[in-house]
C-alpha positions as CSV (number, residue, x, y, z in Angstrom):
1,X,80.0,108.8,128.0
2,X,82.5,106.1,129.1
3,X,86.0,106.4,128.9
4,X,89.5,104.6,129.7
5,X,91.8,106.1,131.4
6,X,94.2,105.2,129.3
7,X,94.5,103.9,126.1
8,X,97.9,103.3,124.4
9,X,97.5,102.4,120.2
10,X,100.4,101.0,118.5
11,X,101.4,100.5,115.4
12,X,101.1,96.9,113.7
13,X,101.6,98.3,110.3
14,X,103.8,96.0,108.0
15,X,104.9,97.3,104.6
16,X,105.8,94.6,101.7
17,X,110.4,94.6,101.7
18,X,111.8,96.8,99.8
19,X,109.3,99.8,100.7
20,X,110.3,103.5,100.6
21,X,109.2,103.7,104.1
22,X,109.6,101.6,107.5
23,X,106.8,100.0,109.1
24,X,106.4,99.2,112.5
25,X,106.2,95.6,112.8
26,X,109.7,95.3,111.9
27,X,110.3,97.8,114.8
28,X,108.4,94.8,117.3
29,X,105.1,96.9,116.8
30,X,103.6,93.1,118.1
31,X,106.5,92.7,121.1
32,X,105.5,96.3,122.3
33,X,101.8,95.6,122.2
34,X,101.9,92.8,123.8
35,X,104.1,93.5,126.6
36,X,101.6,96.4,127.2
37,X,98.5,94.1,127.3
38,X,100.5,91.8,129.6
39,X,101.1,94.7,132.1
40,X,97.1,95.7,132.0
41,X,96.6,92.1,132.9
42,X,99.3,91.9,135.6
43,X,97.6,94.6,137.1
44,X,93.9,93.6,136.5
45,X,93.5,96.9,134.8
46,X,91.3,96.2,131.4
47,X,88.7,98.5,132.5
48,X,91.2,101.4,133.2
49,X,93.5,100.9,130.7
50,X,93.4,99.1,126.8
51,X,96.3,99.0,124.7
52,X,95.2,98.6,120.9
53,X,97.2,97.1,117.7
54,X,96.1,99.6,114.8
55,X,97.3,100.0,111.2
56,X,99.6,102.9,110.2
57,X,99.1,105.9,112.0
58,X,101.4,107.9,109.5
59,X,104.4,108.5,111.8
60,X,106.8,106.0,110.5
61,X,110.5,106.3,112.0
62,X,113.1,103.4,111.7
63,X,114.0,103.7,115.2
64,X,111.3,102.2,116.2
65,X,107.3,101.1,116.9
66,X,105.2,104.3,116.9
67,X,102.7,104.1,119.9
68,X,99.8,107.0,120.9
69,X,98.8,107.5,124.1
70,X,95.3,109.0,124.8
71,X,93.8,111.1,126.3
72,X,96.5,112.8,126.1
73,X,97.7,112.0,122.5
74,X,101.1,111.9,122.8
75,X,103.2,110.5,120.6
76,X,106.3,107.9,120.9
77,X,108.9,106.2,119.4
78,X,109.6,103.2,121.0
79,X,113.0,101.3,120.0
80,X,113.2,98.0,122.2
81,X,110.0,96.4,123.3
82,X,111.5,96.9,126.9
83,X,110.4,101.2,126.5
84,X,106.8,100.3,127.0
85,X,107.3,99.2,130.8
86,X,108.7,103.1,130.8
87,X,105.7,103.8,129.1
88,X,103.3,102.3,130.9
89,X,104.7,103.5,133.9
90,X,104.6,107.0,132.9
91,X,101.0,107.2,131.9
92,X,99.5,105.0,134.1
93,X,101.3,105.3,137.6
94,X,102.4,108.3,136.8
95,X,105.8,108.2,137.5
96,X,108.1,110.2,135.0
97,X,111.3,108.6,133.9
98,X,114.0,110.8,132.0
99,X,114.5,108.4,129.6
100,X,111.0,108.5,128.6
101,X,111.1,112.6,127.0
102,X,114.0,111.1,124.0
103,X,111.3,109.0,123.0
104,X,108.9,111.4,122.4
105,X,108.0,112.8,118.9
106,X,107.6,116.6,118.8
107,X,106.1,116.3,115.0
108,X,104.3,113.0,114.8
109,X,102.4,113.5,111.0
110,X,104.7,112.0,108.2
111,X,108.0,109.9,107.6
């Protein structure tokens, strides 16, 4: 079976105002995906890598966009669109910032 190499899925959930929990297009769920997709594209990597705008995926935090990286399915947290060059970087050229381990959520399921 085929499979990317990566494959980041982020949040473009949007709640109506005034709901009990935070949704990630106010946390620039669309900012984040697309400054993935423009790295993929700098790179000529859309066979490689896909990044993927999805609907809740039930880990809402108001720091941020929640994004999932597979294969490994690891969980983020991203507060600035500017985290998913440190992001992509880390799961696709494998470098390892610091930074990148605060942004990581140890218990993803749930608010």
């Amino acid at each position: 079976m085929w499979r990317r190499r990566v494959h980041f899925l982020v949040c473009q959930n949007e709640r109506p105002p005034g709901a009990a929990l935070t949704c990630c297009i106010h946390g620039q769920g669309e900012k984040v995906l697309r400054r993935l997709q423009d790295r993929i594209a700098e790179r000529s990597l859309w066979v490689e890598v896909q990044a993927t705008g999805t609907d809740c995926l039930g880990a809402c935090r108001p720091e941020g966009t929640t994004v999932v990286v597979y294969p490994e399915g690891v969980w983020y947290v991203l507060p600035r669109e500017e985290y998913a060059d440190l992001l992509f970087d880390a799961h696709v050229s494998g470098e390892r910032p610091a930074d990148l381990d605060r942004l990581r959520l140890s218990e993803p399921g749930g608010p």
